[in-house]
C-alpha angles and dihedrals in degrees: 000000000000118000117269083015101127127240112241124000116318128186128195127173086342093308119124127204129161138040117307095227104182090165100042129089097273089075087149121097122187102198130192112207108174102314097328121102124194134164108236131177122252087240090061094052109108106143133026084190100119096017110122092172136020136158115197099216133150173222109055116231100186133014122182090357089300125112115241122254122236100028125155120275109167104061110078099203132143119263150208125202142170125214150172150180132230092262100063100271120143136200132182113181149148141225148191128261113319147129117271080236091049088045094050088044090056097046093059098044110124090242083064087039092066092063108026126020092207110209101165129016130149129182120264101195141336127214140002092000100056116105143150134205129192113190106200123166101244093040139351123227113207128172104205114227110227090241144020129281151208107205139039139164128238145217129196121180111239112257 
């Protein structure tokens, strides 16, 4: 791959670059339809029709509140990940080094539980690209990625 060329099917603003990879590890798809935003799994994805916006990611972590078998153990990297519960409620976040299996462990412990009942999740990235910037009005927290990116996501609060 060329520098700065994504890995797996992106849209953005109806626009569509990348490989579209439904058998490889980024079997996770976050898809903006409208203004509504689901995860959905390579193998669902039958039209792009009405998507505005979609990141191929993977792997998944949880599905249906459960942790995924067969995860990694053994590569200690930072991740990203994006989650959500079955009442709306979204979370984007970031962590230190860990495993994917250690990382989907954590999401569904009962002290996460209280705040948030994660039924899907899947891993964004892993490594020196993953990175994560909040911008408040009295400071900002960043967590700088090793390397440059092409893509992000991001979150406006609604007006």
């Amino acid at each position: 791959r060329r520098p700065f060329q994504p890995a797996g099917r992106r849209i953005v603003a109806g626009r569509e670059s990348g490989p579209f990879e439904p058998n490889s590890w980024m079997n996770g798809l976050l898809i903006i339809r409208g203004t509504h935003m689901t995860l959905e799994s390579t193998a669902s994805l039958k039209s792009r029709r009405d998507i505005v916006g979609l990141l191929q990611a993977g792997p998944w972590l949880i599905r249906q509140g459960v942790v995924e078998p067969n995860l990694e153990t053994g590569r200690l990297a930072s991740r990203t990940f994006i989650c959500h519960d079955d009442r709306g409620i979204w979370t984007i976040g970031t962590s230190g080094p860990c495993s994917l299996q250690e990382l989907a462990t954590l999401l569904t412990h009962p002290a996460v539980s209280i705040a948030i009942d994660i039924r899907q999740a899947v891993n964004l990235d892993g490594g020196p690209s993953s990175g994560f910037w909040v911008k408040r009005s009295a400071d900002n927290f960043y967590v700088r990625e090793d390397w440059p990116v092409q893509n992000y996501i991001g979150v406006v609060a609604r007006q």
